[in-house]
VOPAGU-2260 file (C-alpha; in pm, 1 decimal, decimal comma):
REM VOPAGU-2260
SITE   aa  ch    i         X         Y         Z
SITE  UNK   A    0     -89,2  -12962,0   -4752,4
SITE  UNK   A    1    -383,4  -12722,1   -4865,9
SITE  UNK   A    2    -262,4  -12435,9   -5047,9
SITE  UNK   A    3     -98,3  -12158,3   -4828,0
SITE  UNK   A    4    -396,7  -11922,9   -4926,3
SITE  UNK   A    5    -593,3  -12079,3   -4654,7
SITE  UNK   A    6    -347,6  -11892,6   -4428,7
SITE  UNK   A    7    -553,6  -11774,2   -4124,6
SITE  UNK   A    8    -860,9  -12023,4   -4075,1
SITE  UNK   A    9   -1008,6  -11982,6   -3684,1
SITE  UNK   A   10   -1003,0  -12319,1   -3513,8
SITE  UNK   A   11   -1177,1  -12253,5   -3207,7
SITE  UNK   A   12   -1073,9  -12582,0   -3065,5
SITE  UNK   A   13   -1178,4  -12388,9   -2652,5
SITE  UNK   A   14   -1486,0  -12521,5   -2691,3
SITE  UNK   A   15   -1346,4  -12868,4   -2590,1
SITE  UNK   A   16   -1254,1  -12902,2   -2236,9
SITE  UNK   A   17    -928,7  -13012,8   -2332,0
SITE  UNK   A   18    -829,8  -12662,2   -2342,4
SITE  UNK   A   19    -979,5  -12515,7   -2049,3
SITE  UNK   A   20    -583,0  -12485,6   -1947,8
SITE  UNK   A   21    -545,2  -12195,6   -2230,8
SITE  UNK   A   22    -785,8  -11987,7   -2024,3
SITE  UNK   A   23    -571,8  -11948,8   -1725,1
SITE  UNK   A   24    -266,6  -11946,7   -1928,1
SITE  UNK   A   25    -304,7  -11702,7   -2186,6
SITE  UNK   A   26    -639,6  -11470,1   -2108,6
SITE  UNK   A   27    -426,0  -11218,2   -1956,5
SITE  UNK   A   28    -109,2  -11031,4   -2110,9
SITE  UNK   A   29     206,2  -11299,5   -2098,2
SITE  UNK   A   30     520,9  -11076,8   -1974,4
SITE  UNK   A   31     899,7  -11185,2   -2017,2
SITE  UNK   A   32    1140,2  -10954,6   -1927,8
SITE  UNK   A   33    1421,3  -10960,5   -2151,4
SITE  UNK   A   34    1667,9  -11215,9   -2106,2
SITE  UNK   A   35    1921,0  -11002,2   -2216,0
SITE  UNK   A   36    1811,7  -10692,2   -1944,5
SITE  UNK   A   37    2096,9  -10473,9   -1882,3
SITE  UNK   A   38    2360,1  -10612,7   -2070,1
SITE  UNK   A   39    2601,7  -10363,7   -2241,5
SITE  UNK   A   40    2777,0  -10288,8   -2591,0
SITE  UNK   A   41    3137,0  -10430,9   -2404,9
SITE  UNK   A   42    2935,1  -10735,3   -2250,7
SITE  UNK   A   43    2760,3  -10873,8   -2602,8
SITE  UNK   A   44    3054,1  -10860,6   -2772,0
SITE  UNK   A   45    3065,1  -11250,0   -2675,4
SITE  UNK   A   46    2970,4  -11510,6   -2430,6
SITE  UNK   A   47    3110,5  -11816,3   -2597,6
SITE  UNK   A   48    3481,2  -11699,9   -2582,5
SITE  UNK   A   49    3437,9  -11736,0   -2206,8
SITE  UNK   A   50    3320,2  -12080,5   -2169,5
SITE  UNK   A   51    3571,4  -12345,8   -2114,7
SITE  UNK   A   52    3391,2  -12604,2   -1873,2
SITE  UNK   A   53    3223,0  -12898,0   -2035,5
SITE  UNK   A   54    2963,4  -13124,1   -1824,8
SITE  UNK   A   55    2750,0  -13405,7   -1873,2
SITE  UNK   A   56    2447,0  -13333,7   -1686,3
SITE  UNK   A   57    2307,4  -13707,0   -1792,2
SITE  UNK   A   58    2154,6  -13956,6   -2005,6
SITE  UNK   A   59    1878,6  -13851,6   -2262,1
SITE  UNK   A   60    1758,4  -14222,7   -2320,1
SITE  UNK   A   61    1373,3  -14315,0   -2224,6
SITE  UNK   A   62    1411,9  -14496,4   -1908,4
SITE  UNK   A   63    1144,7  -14709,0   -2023,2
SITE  UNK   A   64    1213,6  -14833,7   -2397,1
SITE  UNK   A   65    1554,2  -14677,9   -2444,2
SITE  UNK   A   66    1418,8  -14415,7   -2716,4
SITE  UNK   A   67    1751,7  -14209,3   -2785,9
SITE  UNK   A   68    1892,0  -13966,0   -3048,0
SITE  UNK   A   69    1795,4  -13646,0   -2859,5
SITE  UNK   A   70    1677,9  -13323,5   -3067,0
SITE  UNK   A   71    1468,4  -13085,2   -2892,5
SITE  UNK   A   72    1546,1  -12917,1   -2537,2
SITE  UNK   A   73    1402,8  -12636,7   -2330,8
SITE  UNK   A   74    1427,2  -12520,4   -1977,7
SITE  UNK   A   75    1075,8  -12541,4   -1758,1
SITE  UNK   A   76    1011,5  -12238,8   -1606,3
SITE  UNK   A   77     836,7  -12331,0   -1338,3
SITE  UNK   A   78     723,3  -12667,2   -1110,7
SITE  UNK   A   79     439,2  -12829,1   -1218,0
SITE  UNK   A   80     328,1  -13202,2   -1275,4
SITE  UNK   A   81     627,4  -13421,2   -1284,1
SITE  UNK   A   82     818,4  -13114,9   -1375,1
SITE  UNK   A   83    1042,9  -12923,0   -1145,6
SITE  UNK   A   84    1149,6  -12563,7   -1214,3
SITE  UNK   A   85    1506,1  -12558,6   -1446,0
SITE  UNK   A   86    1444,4  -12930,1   -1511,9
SITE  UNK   A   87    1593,8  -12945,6   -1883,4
SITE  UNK   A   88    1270,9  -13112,4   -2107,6
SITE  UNK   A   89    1446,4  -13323,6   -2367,6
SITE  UNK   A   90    1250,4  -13537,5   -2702,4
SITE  UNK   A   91    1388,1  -13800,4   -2875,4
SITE  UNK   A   92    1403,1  -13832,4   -3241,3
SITE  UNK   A   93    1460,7  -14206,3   -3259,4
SITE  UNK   A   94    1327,8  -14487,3   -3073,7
SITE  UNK   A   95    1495,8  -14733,8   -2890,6
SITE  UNK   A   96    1493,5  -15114,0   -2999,5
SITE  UNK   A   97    1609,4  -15030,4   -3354,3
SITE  UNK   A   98    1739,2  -14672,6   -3346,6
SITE  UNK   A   99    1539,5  -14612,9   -3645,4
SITE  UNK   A  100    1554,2  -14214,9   -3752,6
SITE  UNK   A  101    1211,2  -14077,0   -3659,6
SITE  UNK   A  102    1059,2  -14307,4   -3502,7
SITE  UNK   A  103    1100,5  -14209,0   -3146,6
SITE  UNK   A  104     807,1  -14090,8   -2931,9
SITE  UNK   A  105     917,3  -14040,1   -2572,3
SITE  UNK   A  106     953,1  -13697,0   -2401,7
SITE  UNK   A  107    1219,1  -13712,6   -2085,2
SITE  UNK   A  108    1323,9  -13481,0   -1822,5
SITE  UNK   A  109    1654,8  -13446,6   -1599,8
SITE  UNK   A  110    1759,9  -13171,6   -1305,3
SITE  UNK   A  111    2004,7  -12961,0   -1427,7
SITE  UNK   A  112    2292,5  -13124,7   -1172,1
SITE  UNK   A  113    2559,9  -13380,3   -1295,2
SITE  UNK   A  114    2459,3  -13741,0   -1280,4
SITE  UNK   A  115    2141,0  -13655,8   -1331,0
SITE  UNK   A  116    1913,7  -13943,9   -1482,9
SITE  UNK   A  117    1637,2  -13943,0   -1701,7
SITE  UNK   A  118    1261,3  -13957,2   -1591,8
SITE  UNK   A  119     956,6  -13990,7   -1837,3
SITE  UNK   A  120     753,1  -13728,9   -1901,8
SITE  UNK   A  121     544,3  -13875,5   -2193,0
SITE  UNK   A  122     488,4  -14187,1   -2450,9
SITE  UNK   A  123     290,5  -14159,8   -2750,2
SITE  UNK   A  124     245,1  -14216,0   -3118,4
SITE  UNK   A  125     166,9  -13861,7   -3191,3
SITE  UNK   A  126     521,9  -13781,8   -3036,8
SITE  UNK   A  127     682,2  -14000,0   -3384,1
SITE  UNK   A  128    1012,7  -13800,6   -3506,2
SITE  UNK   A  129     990,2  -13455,5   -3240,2
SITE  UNK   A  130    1243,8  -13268,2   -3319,5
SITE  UNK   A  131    1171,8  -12942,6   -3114,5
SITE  UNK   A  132    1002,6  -12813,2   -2765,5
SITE  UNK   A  133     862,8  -12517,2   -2648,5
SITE  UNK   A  134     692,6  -12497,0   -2323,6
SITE  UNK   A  135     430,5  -12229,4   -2172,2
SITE  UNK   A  136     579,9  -11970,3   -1887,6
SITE  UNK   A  137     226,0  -11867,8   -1781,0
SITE  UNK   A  138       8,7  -11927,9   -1507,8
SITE  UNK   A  139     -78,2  -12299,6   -1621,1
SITE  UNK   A  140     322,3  -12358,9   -1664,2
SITE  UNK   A  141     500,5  -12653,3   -1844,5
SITE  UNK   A  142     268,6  -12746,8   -2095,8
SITE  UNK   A  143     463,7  -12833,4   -2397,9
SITE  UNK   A  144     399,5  -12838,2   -2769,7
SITE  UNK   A  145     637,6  -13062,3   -2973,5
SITE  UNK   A  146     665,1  -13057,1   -3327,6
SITE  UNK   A  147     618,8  -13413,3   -3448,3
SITE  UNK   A  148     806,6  -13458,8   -3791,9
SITE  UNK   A  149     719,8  -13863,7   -3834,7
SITE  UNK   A  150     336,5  -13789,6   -3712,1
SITE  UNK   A  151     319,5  -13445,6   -3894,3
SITE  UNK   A  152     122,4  -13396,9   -3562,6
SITE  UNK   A  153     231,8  -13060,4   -3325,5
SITE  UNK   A  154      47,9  -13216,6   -2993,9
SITE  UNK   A  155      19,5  -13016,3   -2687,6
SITE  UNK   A  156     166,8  -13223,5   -2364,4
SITE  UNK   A  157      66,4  -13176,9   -2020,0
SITE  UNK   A  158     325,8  -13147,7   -1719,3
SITE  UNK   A  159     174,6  -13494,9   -1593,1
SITE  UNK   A  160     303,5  -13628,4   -1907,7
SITE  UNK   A  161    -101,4  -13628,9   -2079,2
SITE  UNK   A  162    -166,3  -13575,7   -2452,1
SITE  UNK   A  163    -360,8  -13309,3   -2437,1
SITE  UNK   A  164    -478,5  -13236,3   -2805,1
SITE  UNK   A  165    -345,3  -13371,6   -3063,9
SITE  UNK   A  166    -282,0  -13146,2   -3382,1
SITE  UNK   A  167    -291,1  -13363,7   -3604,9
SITE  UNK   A  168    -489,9  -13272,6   -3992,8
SITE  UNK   A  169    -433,0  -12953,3   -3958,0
SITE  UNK   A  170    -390,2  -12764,2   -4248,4
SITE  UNK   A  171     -40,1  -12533,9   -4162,0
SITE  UNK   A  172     153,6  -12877,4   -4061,4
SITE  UNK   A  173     405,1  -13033,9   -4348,4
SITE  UNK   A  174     633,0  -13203,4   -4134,9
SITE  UNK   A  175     666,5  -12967,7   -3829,0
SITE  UNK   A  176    1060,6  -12950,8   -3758,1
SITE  UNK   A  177    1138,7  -12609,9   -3538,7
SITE  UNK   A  178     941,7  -12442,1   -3263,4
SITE  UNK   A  179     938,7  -12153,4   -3035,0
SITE  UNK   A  180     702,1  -11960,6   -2753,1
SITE  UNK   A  181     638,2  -11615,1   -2760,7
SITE  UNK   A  182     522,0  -11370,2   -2565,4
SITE  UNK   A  183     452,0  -11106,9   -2803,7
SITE  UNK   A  184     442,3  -10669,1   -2688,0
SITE  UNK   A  185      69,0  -10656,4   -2694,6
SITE  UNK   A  186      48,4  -10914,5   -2442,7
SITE  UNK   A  187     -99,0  -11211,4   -2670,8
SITE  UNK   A  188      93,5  -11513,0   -2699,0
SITE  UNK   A  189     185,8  -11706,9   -2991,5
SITE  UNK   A  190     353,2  -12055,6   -3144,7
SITE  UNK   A  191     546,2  -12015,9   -3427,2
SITE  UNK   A  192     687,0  -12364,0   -3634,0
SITE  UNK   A  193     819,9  -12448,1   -3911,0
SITE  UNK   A  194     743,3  -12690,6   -4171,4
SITE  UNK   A  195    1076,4  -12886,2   -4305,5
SITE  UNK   A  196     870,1  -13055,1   -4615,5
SITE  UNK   A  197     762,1  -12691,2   -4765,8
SITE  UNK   A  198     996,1  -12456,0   -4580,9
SITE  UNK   A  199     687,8  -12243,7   -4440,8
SITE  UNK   A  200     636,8  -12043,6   -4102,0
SITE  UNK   A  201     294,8  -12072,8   -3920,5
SITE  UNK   A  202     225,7  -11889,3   -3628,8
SITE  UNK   A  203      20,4  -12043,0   -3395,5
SITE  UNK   A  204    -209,5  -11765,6   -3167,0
SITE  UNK   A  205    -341,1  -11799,9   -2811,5
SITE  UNK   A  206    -595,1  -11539,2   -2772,6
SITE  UNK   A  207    -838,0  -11472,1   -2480,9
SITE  UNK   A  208    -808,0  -11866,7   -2383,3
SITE  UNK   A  209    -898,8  -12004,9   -2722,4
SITE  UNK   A  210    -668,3  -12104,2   -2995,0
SITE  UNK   A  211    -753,9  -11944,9   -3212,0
SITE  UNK   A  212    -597,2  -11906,4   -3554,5
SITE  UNK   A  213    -261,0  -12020,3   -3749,5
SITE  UNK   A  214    -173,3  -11810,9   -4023,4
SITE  UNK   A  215     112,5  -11903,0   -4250,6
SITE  UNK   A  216     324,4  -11593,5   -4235,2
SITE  UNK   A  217     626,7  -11665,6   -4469,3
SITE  UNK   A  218     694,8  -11920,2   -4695,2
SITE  UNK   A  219     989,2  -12057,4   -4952,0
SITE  UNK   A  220    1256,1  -12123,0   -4692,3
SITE  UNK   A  221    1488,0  -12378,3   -4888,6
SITE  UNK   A  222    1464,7  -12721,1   -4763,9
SITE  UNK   A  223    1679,0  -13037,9   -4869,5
SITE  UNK   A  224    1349,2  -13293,8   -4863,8
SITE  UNK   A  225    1601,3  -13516,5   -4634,7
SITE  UNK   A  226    1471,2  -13858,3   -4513,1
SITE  UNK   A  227    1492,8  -13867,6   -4114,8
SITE  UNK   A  228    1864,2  -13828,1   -4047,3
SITE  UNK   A  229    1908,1  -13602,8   -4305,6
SITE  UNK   A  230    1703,8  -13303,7   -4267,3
SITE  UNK   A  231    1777,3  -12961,0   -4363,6
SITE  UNK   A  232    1516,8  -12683,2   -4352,4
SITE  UNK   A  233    1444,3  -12392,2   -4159,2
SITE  UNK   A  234    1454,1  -12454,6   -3817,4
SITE  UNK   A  235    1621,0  -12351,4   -3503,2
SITE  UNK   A  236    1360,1  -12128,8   -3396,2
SITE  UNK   A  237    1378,4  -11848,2   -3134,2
SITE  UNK   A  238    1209,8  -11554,3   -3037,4
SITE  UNK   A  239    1340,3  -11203,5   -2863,4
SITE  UNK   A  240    1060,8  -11059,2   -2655,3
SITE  UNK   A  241    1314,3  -10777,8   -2588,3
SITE  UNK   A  242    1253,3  -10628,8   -2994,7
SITE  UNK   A  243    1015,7  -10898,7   -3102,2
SITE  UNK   A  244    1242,9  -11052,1   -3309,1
SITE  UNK   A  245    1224,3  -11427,7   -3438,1
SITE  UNK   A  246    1534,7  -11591,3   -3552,3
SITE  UNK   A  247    1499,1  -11829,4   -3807,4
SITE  UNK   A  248    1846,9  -12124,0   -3898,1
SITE  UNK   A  249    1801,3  -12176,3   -4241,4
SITE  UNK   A  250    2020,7  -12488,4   -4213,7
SITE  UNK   A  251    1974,5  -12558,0   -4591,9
SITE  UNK   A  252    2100,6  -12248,3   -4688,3
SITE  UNK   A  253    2358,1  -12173,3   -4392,8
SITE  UNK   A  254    2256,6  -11884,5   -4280,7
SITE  UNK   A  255    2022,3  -11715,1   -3991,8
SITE  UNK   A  256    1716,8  -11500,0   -4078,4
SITE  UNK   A  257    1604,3  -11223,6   -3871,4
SITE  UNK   A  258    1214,9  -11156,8   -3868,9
SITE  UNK   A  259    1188,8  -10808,8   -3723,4
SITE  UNK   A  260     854,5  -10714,6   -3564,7
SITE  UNK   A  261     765,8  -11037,5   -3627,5
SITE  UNK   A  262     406,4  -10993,4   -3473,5
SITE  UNK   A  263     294,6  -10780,1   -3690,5
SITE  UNK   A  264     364,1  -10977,7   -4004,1
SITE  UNK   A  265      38,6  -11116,1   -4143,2
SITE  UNK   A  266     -67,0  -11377,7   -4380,9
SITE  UNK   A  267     199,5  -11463,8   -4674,5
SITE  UNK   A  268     391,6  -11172,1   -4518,2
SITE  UNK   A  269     696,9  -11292,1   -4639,9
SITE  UNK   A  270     802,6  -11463,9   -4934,3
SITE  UNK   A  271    1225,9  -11633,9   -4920,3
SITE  UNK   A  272    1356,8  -11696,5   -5299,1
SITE  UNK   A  273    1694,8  -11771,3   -5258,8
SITE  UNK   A  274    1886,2  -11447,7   -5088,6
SITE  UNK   A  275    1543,8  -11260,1   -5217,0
SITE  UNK   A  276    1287,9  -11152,0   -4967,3
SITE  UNK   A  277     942,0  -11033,1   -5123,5
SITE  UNK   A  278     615,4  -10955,8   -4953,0
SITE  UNK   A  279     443,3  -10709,2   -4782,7
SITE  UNK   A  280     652,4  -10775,0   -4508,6
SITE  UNK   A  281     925,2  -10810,1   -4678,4
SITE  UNK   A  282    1184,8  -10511,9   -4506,1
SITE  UNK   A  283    1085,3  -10733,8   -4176,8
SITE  UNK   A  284    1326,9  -10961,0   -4299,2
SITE  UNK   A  285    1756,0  -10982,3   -4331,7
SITE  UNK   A  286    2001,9  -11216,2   -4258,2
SITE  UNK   A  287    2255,1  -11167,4   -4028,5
SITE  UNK   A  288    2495,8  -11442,6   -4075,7
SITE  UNK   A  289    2592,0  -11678,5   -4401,9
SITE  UNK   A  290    2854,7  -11890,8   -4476,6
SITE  UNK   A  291    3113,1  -12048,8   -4300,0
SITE  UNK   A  292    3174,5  -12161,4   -4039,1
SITE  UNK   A  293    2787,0  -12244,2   -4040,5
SITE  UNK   A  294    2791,7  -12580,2   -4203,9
SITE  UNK   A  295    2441,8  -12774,2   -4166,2
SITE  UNK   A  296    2349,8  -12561,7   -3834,9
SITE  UNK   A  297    1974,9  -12681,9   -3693,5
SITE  UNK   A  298    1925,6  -12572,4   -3330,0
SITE  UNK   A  299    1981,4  -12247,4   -3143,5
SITE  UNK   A  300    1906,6  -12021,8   -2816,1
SITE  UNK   A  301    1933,7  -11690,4   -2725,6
SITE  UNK   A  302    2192,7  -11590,8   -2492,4
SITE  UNK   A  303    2198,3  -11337,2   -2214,0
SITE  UNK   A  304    2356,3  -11079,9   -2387,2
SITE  UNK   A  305    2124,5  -11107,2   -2705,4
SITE  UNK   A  306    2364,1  -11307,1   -2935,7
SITE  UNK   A  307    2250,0  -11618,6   -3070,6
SITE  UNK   A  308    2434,8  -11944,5   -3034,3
SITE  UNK   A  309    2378,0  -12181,0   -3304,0
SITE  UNK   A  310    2486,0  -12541,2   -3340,0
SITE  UNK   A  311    2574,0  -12706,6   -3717,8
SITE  UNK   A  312    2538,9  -13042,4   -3785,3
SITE  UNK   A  313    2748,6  -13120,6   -4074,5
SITE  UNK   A  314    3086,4  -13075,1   -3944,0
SITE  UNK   A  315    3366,0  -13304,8   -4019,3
SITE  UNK   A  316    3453,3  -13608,3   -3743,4
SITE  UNK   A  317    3623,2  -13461,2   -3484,9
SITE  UNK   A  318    3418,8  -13116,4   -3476,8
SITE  UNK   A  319    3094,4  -13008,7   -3376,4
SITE  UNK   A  320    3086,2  -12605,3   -3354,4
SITE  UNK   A  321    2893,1  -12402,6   -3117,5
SITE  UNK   A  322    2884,0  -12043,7   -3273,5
SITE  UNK   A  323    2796,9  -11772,8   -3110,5
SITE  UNK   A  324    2659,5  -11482,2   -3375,8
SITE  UNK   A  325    2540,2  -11111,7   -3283,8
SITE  UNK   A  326    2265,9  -10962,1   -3494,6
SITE  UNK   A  327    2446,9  -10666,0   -3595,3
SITE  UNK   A  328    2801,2  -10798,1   -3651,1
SITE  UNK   A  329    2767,3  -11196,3   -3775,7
SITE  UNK   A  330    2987,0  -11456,1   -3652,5
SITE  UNK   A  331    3165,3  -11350,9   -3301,7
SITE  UNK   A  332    3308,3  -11679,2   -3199,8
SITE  UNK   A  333    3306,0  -12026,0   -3212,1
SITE  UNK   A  334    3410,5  -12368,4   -2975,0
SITE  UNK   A  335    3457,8  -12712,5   -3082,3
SITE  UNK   A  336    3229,5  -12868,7   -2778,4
SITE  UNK   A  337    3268,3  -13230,1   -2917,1
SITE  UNK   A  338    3600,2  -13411,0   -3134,7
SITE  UNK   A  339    3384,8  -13731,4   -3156,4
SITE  UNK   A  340    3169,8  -13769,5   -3489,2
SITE  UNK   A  341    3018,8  -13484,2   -3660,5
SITE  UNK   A  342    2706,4  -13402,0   -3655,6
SITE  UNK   A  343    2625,0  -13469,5   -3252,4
SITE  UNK   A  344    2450,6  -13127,8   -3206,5
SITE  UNK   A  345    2079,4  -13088,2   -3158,5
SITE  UNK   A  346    1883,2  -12902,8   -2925,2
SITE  UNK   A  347    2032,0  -12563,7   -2763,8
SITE  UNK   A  348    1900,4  -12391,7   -2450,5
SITE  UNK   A  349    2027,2  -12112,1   -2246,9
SITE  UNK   A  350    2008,3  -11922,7   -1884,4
SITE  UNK   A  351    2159,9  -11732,0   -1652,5
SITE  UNK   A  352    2303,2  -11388,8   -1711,5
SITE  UNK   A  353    2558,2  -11226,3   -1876,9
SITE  UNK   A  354    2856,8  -11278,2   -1604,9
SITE  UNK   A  355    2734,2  -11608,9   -1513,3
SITE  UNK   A  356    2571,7  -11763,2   -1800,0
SITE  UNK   A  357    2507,3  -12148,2   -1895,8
SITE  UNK   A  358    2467,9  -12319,4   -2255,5
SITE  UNK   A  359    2303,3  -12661,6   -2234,9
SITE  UNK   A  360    2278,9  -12870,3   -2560,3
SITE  UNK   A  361    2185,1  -13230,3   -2654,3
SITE  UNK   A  362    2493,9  -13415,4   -2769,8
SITE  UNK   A  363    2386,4  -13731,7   -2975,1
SITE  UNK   A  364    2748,0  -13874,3   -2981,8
SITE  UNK   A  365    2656,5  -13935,2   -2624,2
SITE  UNK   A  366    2279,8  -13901,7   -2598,1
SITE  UNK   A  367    2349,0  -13690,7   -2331,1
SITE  UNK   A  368    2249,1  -13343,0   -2221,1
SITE  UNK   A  369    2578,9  -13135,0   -2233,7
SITE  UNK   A  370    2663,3  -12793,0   -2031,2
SITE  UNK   A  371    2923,6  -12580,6   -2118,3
SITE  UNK   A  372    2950,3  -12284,8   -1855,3
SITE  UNK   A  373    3282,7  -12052,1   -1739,7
């Protein structure tokens, strides 16, 4: 990777055709309302505490070469391709003859109703190792980016299930592990990932239907330098359009970072040495949760009432902990959602609202997409 002082070169990659979809998409402001509208101090105290029904919405394995081990998960916001609105968009990590770590390259889908079974969305090499999804809510829905560990790739999937563009070379990438949308206040939209080889942030922007720069905005995020299997580095990523906030598990570390304002944080804004934070954007930065019971946690969503619930991965046999944490308290609660091996939890996503809210997550114990609702 090229040193992180080449932090904000233009690619202006709209003048291929391929990206004639970023036009429609993203030339006009992007608004989310919050997803957390309305909710009160009583209400955010904690949504986990409240959950007690677990169902298995269905099988994450390709239908078409058995590719399993599922790590990233989103929601598709609206119909589009072979996509249907609240379909739950699922990657595998490892493929299916062998069940080698990092070598799968299949993106599936599944309607969020029990007994649902998996269709294919996409095959290809650049897919090798995704471990996270993130999908456009804009005009031109359902076009996914998935962060390729195995290919070092990021490639941009259409709803059809086409490889758009692939990513692949560029300079930002070193082994692209977490990813998140956002739609940022002054109505651009952005990428942001995370490398798990050199514990950097890259944001990714989409501006006036060209992409058109990636800037590496923090860096030094402790990583472990795992083989597939065994990865720990920042990761986990999710954004707050409601105080645009980007929350950062820093599974090597067990702990979640808080980027306030996180927009507005430029090149080598940030710089992570150990519990240190230096930079010019360095007050942007704090965490709000360390230690136990985090153990290994790697995936996470926001929840309705602005809490974050985060899923660890290195759990003893017989637990794997959902934990809900608020940004201004820590830890609220936590729920043992699987007594089979440790280590089953990958991929969180979350809807609804605050009185009726749902917590889907990709359970590998199972390879099975998981939800856990009141």
């Amino acid at each position: 990777m090229a040193s992180v002082s080449r932090n904000a070169v233009a690619v202006r990659l709209f003048a291929s055709s391929a990206f004639a979809f970023l036009a429609a998409a993203c030339s006009g402001p992007v608004t989310l309302s919050s997803p957390h509208a309305g909710a009160t101090a009583s209400s955010a105290a904690s949504i986990l505490k409240g959950l007690s029904t677990l169902t298995t919405i269905g099988s994450t394995l390709d239908p078409l070469n058995g590719d399993q081990n599922p790590y990233g998960l989103a929601i598709a916001p609206a119909s589009s391709g072979l996509i249907t609105a609240g379909d739950l968009v699922v990657c595998n990590f490892n493929d299916g003859p062998t069940n080698t770590q990092g070598d799968g390259t299949t993106i599936v889908g599944l309607h969020p109703t029990p007994g649902a079974t998996p269709y294919r969305i996409a095959q290809d090499p650049t897919l090798k190792g995704c471990a996270a999804l993130a999908l456009v809510p804009a005009v031109t829905p359902d076009y996914i980016w998935a962060t390729a560990f195995s290919a070092n790739d990021d490639p941009i999937v259409t709803p059809s299930g086409t490889i758009l563009t692939s990513l692949a070379n560029n300079f930002a990438w070193d082994g692209p592990w977490g990813q998140t949308f956002a739609a940022e206040p002054d109505g651009a939209a952005a990428f942001y990932v995370s490398n798990a080889n050199d514990g950097s942030i890259v944001r990714a922007t989409v501006t006036g239907g060209s992409l058109g720069a990636f800037t590496i905005i923090a860096t030094g995020f402790s990583v472990n330098h795992g083989v597939p299997g065994s990865i720990l580095a920042p990761s986990g990523l999710t954004y707050d359009p409601s105080n645009d906030t980007l929350y950062i598990v820093d599974g090597n570390s067990n702990r979640i970072v808080a980027f306030s304002g996180v927009s507005t944080i430029g090149a080598n804004g940030i710089a992570v040495s150990g519990k240190t934070f230096t930079g010019p954007s360095a007050p942007a930065a704090r965490v709000i949760a360390a230690g136990a019971p985090l153990n290994g946690p790697i995936s996470a969503a926001l929840l309705p009432n602005g809490n974050l619930v985060v899923g660890n991965t290195l759990d003893p046999s017989g637990t794997n902990l959902l934990i809900e944490v608020s940004p201004t308290t820590g830890v609220v609660a936590t729920k043992n959602v699987d007594t089979g091996a440790g280590g089953a939890l990958f991929g969180i996503a979350a809807t609804g609202t605050v009185m009726a809210p749902k917590i889907y997550f990709n359970d590998d114990n199972a390879n099975a997409v998981m939800l856990l609702s009141p």
